[in-house]
BATI-296628 format. One record per residue (C-alpha): residue number from 1; residue in one letter; chain; x, y, z. Coordinates in pm, 1 decimal. Layout:
residues N
+------+------+------+----------+----------+----------+
| fifi | zavo | senu |     east |    north |       up |
+------+------+------+----------+----------+----------+
|  NUM |    A |    A |        X |        Y |        Z |
...
+------+------+------+----------+----------+----------+
END
This chain:
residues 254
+------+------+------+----------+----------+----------+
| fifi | zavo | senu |     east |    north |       up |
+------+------+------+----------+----------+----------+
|    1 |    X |    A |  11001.2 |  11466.9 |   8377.1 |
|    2 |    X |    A |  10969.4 |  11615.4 |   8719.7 |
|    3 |    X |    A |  11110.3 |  11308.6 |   8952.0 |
|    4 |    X |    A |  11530.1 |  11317.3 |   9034.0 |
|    5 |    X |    A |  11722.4 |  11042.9 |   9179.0 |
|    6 |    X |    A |  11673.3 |  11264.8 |   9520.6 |
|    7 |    X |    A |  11344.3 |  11207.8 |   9610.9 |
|    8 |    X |    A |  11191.7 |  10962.7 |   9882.0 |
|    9 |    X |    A |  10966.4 |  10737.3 |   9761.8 |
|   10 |    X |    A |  10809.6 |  10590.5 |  10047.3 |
|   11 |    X |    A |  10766.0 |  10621.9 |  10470.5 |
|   12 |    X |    A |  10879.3 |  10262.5 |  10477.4 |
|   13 |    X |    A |  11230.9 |  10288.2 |  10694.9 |
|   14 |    X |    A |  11453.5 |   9976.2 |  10687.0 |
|   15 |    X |    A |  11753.3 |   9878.2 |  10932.5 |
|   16 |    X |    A |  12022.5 |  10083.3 |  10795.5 |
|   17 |    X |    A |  12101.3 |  10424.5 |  10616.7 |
|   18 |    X |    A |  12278.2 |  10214.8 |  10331.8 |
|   19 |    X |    A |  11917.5 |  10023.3 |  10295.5 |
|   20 |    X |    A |  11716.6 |  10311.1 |  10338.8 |
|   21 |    X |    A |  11902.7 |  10520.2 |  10042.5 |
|   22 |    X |    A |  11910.2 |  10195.2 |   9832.5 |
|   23 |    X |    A |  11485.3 |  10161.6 |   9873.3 |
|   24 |    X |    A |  11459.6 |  10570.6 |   9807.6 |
|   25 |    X |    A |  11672.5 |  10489.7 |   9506.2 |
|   26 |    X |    A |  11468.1 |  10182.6 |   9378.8 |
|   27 |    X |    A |  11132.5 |  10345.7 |   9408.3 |
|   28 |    X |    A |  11223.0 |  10651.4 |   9240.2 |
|   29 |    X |    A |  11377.1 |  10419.8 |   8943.0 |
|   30 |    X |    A |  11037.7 |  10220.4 |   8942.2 |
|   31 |    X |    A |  10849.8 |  10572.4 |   8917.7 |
|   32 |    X |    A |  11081.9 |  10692.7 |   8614.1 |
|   33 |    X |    A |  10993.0 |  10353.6 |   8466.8 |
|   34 |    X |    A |  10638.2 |  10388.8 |   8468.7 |
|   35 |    X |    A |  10675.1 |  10756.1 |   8326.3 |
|   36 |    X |    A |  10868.1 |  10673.2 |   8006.8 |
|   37 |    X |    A |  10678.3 |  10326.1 |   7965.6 |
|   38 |    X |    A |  10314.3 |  10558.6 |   8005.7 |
|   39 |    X |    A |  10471.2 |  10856.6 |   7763.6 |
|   40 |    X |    A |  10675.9 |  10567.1 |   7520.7 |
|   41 |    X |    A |  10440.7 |  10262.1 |   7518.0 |
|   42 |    X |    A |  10600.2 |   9903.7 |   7677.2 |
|   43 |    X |    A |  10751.2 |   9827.5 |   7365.2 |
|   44 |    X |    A |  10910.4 |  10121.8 |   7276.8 |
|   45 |    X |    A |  11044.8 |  10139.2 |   7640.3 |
|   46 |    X |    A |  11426.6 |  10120.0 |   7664.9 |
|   47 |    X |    A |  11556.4 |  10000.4 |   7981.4 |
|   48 |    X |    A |  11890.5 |  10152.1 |   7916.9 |
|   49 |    X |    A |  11725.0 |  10511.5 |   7948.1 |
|   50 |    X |    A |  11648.7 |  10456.5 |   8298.7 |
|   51 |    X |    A |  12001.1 |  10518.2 |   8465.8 |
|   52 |    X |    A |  12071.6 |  10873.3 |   8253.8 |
|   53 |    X |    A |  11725.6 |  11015.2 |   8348.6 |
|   54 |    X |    A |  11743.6 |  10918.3 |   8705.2 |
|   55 |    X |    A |  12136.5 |  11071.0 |   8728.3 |
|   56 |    X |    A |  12283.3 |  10714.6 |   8795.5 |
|   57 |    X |    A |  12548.0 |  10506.6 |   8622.6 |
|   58 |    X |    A |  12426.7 |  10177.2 |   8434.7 |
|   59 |    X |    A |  12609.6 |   9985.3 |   8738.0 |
|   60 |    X |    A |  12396.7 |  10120.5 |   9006.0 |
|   61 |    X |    A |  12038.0 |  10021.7 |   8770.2 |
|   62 |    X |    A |  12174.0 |   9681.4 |   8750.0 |
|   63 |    X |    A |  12195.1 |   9697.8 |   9098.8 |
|   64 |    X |    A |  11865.5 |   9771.2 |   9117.8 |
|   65 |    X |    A |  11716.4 |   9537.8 |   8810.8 |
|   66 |    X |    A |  11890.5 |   9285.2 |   8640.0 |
|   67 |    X |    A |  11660.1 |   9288.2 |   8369.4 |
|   68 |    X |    A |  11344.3 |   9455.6 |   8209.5 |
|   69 |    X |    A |  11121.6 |   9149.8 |   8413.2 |
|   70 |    X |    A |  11306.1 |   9251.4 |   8717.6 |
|   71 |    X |    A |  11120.4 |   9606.8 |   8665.1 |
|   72 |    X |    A |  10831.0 |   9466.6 |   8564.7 |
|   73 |    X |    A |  10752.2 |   9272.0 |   8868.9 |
|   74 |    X |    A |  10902.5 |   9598.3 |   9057.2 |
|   75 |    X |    A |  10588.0 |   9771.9 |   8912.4 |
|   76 |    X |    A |  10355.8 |   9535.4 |   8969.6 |
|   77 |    X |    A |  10454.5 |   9509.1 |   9338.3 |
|   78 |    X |    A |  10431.4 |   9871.1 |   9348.9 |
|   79 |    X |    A |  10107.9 |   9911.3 |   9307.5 |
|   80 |    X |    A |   9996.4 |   9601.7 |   9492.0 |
|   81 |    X |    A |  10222.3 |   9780.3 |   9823.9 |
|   82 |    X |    A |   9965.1 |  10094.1 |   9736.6 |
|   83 |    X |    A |   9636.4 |   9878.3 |   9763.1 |
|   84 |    X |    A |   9832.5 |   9723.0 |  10095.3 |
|   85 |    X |    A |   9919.2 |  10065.8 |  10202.8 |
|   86 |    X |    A |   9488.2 |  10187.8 |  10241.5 |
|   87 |    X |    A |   9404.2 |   9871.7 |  10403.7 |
|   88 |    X |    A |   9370.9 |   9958.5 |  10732.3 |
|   89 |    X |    A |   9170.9 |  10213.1 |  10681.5 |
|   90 |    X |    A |   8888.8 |  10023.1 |  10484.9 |
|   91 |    X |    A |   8889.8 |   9724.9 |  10810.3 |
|   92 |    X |    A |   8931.1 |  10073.1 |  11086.5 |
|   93 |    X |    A |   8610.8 |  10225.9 |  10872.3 |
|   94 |    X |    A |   8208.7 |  10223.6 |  10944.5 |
|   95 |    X |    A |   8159.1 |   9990.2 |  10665.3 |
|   96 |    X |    A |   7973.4 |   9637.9 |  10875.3 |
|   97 |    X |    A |   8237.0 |   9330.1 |  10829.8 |
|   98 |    X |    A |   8058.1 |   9224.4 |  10472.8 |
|   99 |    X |    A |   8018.2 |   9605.8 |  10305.3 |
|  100 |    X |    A |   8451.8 |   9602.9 |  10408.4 |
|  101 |    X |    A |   8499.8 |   9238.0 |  10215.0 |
|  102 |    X |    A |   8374.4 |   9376.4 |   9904.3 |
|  103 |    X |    A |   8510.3 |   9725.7 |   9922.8 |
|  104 |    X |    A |   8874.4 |   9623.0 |   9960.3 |
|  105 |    X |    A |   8836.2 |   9365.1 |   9633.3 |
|  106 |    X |    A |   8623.3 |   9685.6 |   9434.7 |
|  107 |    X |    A |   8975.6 |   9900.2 |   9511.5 |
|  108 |    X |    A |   9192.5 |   9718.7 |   9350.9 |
|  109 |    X |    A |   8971.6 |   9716.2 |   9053.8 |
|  110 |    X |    A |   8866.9 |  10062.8 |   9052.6 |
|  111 |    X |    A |   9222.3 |  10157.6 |   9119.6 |
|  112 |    X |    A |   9324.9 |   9972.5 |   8800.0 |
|  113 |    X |    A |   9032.7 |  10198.6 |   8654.1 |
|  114 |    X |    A |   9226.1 |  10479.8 |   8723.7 |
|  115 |    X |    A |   9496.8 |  10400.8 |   8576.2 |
|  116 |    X |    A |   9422.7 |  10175.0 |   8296.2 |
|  117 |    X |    A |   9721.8 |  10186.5 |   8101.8 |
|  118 |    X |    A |   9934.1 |  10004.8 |   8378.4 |
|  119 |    X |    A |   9678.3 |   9727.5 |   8266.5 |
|  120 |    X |    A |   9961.4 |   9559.3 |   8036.7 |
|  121 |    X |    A |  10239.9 |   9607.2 |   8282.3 |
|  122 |    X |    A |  10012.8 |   9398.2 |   8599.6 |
|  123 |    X |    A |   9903.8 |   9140.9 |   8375.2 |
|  124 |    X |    A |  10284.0 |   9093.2 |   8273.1 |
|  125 |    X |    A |  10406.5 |   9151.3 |   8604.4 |
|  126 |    X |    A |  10255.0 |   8814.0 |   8675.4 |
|  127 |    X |    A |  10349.6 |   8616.3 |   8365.3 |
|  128 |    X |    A |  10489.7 |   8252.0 |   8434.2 |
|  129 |    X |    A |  10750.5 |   8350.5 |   8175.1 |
|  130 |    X |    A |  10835.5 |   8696.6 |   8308.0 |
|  131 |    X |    A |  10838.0 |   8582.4 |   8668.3 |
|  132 |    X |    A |  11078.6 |   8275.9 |   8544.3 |
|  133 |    X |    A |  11363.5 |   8532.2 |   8394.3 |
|  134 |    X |    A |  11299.4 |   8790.4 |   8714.9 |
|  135 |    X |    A |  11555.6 |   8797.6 |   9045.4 |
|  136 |    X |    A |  11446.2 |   8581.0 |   9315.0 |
|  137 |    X |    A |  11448.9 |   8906.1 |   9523.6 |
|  138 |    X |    A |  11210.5 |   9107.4 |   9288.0 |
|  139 |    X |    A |  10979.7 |   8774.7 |   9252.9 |
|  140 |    X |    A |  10935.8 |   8780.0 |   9665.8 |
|  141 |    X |    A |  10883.8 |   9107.9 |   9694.4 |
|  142 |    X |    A |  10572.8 |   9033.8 |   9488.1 |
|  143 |    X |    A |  10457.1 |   8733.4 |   9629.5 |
|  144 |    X |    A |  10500.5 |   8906.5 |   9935.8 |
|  145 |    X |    A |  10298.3 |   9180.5 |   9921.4 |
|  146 |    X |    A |  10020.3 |   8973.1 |   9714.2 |
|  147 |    X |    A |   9987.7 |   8764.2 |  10019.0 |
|  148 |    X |    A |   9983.1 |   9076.5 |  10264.6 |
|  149 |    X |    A |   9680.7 |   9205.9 |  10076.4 |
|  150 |    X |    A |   9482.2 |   8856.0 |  10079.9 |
|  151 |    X |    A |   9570.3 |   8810.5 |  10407.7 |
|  152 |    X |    A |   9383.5 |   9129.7 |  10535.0 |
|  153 |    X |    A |   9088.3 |   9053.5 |  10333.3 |
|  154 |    X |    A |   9058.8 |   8708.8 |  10559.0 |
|  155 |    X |    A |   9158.4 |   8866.5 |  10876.3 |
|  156 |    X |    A |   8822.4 |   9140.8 |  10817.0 |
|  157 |    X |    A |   8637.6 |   8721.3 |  10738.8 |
|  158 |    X |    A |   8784.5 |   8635.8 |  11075.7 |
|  159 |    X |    A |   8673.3 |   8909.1 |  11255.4 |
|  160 |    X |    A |   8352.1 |   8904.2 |  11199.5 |
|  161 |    X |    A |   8333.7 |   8556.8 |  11286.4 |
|  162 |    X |    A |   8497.4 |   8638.2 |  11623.8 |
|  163 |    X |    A |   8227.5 |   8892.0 |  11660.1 |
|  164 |    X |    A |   7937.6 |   8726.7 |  11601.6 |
|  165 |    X |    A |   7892.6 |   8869.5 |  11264.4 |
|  166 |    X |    A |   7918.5 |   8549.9 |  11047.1 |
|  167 |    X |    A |   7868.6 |   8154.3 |  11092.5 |
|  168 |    X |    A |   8055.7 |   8007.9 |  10854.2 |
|  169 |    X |    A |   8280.4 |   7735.1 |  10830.5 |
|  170 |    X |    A |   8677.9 |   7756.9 |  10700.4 |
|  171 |    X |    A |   8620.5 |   7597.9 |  10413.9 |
|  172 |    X |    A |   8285.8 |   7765.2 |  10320.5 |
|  173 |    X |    A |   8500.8 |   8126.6 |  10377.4 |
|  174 |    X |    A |   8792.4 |   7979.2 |  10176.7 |
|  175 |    X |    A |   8581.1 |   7876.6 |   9870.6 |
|  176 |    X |    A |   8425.5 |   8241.6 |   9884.0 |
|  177 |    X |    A |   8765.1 |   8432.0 |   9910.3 |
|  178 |    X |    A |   8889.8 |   8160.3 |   9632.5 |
|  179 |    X |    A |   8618.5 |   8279.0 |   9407.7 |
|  180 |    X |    A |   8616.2 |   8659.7 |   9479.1 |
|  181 |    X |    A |   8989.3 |   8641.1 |   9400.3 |
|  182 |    X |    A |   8980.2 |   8480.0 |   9105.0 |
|  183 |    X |    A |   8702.2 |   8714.8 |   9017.5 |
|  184 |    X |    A |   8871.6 |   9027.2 |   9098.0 |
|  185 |    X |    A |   9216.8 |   8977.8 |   8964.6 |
|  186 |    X |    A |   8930.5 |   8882.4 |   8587.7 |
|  187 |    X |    A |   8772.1 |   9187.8 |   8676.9 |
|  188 |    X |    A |   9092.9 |   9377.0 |   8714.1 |
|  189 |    X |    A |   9238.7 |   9214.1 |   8368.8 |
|  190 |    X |    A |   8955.6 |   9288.9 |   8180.3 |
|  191 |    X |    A |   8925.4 |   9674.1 |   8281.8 |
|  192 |    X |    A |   8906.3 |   9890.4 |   7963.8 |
|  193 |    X |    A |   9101.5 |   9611.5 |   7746.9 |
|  194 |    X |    A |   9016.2 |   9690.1 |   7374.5 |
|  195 |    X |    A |   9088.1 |   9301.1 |   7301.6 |
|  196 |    X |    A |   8772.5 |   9230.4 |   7511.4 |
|  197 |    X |    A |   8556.8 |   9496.1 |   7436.0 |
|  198 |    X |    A |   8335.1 |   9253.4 |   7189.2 |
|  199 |    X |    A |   8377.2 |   8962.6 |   7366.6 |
|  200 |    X |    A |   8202.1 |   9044.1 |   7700.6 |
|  201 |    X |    A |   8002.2 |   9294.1 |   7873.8 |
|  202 |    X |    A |   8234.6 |   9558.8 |   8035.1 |
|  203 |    X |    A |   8083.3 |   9571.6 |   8375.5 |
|  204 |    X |    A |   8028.4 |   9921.6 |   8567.1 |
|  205 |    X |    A |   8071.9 |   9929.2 |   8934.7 |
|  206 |    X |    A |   7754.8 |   9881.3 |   9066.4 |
|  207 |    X |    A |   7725.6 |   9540.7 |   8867.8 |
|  208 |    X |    A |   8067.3 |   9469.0 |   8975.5 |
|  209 |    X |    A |   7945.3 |   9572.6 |   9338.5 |
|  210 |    X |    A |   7633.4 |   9308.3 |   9315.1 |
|  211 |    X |    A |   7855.4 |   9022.9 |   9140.1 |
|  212 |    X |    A |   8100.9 |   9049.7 |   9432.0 |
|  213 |    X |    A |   7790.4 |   9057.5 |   9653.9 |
|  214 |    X |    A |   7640.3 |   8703.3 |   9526.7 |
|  215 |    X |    A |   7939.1 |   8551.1 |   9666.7 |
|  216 |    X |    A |   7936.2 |   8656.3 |  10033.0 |
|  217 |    X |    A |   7600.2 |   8659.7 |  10068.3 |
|  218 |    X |    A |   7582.7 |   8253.4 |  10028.9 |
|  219 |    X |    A |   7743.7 |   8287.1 |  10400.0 |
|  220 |    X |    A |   7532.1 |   8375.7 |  10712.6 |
|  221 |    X |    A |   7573.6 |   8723.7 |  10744.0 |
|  222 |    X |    A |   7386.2 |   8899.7 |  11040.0 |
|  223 |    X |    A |   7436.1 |   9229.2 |  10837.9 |
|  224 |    X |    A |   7457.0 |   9076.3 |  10462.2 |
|  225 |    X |    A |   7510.6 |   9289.1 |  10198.7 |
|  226 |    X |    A |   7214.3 |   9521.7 |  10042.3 |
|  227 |    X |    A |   7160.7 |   9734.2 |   9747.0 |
|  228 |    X |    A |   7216.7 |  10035.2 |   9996.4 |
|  229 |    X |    A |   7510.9 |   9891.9 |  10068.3 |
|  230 |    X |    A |   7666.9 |  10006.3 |   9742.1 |
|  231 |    X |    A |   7673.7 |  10388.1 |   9779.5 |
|  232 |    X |    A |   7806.9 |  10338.1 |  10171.5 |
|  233 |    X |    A |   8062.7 |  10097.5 |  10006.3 |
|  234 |    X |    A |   8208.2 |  10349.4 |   9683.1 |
|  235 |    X |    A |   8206.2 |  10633.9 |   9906.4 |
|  236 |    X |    A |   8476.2 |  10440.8 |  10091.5 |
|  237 |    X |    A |   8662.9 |  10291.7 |   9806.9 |
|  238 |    X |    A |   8675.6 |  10678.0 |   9628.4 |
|  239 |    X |    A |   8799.4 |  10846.0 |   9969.0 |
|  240 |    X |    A |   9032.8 |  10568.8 |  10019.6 |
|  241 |    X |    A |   9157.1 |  10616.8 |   9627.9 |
|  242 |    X |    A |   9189.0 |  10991.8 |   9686.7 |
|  243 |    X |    A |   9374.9 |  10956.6 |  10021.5 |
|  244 |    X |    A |   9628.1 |  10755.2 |   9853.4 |
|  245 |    X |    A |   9662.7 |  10958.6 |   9532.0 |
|  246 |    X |    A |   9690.9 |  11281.2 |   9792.0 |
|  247 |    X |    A |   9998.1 |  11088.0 |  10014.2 |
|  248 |    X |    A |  10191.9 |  10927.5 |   9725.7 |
|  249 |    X |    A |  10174.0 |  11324.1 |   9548.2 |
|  250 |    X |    A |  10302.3 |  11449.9 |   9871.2 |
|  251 |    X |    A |  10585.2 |  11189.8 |   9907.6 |
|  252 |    X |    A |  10705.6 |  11293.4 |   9561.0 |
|  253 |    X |    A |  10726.2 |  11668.5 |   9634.0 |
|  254 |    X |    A |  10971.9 |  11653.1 |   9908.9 |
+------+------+------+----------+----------+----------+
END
C-alpha cells in the first residue's frame, strides 16, 4: 500500500479547514477501499481493516461510513465525480455538437473498460437494496453527481440547438438521451462480465460507437454523425482518459 491518511485527494475546496481535512480524509479512505477490495475480492473485503491501514481510529471511519453500503455508494460516486471531472473538456473540444454527445456516453464505458474489476462495486453502488441501508448523505452525493453528468450531456443537446446545429423538439431530444442512457449504463454493466459472455455479443468500440450513433442520428443534425466520425471521436475519449489517469496520479503523490 502506498496511500497514508495524509494525502489530498482532490482540488475540490469546501467552506472550512474542518471540511476540507474531513473530504481529504474521506477520499483517501474511499481509495484504501478500492485497494484492498481490488487485491482481496468484495467478499473477502473487511470493512474493519480500513481505519488501521489508513492510521485512524474505528470512530473517525464511522464518521466517515456507517456501513459497508455507505462505502459502496462512496465508490461509485467516485468514479462518476471522475467522468464529471473531464467534462468540460469533451463540450470545450473540436469534436461538432453530435461527435461530443456520443464521446462523453463512450467514456464512461471505456473508462469502466479500464478498470473492469470496479464492474461489481458500480453495479452495487446502485442497488435498490444497498442504496436503502446507505446514509442519506452518501445516497445524495450519488444522485448528485449522476445528475451533474446527465445534465452536461443535455446542455452540449442544447447548445447545438441554440446554434443552429440541431432541430429537434424536447421531447424528441429527451427520448434520445432516455435511450442512450439506458444504453450506456447496459453497455457499462455488461463490460467484460464473465456471466454474459455466452449470452450476448460483447461489443468493441467501434460497434458501440455506431449503436450510440443510430440514436442521434434520428434527429436533424446539420453535422450528423459519420463513420469518420469514430476515429475523431476515440482520439478524444483516450486523451481525455489519459488526462484524468495523469491528474488523479499526481493528486496522490503530493
Amino acid at each position: 500500500m502506498t496511500v497514508s491518511a495524509m494525502e489530498v485527494g482532490s482540488s475540490t475546496h469546501w467552506g472550512s479547514p474542518n471540511q476540507a481535512r474531513f473530504r481529504q480524509r474521506d477520499q483517501v479512505l474511499v481509495r484504501l477501499a478500492e485497494q484492498l477490495i481490488q487485491e482481496q475480492g468484495l467478499v473477502s473485503f473487511r470493512f474493519s481493516e480500513l481505519a488501521p491501514l489508513a492510521g485512524c481510529s474505528a470512530g473517525t471511519l464511522y464518521k466517515h461510513f456507517s456501513s459497508k453500503e455507505d462505502l459502496l455508494i462512496a465508490i461509485f460516486a467516485r468514479h462518476v465525480e471522475h467522468l464529471v471531472e473531464r467534462q468540460p473538456h469533451f463540450m470545450n473540444s473540436e469534436l461538432s455538437y453530435a461527435e461530443r454527445w456520443v464521446a462523453m456516453h463512450l467514456f464512461a464505458v471505456v473508462a469502466i473498460q479500464r478498470s473492469s474489476w470496479t464492474l461489481g462495486l458500480n453495479t452495487l453502488g446502485g442497488a435498490p437494496k444497498v442504496i436503502e441501508r446507505a446514509s442519506e448523505y452518501r445516497v445524495q452525493e450519488l444522485k448528485m453527481y449522476l445528475e451533474q453528468f446527465y445534465r452536461a450531456i443535455l446542455r452540449v443537446v442544447e447548445g447545438a440547438r441554440i446554434q443552429g446545429h440541431l432541430k429537434a423538439s424536447d421531447e424528441q431530444v429527451s427520448t434520445v438521451h432516455a435511450m442512450l442512457a439506458y444504453f450506456q449504463r447496459g453497455a457499462s454493466g455488461a463490460v467484460d462480465n464473465p456471466l454474459m459472455s455466452d449470452a450476448i455479443k460483447r461489443l468493441d468500440t467501434r460497434q458501440l460507437f455506431e449503436s450510440f450513433a443510430i440514436f442521434i442520428n434520428t434527429l436533424e443534425w446539420t453535422t450528423p454523425l459519420r463513420m469518420d466520425s469514430y476515429q475523431r471521436v476515440m482520439a478524444e475519449v483516450e486523451h481525455q482518459l489519459d488526462e484524468g489517469e495523469a491528474e488523479r496520479a499526481m493528486l496522490s503523490a503530493l
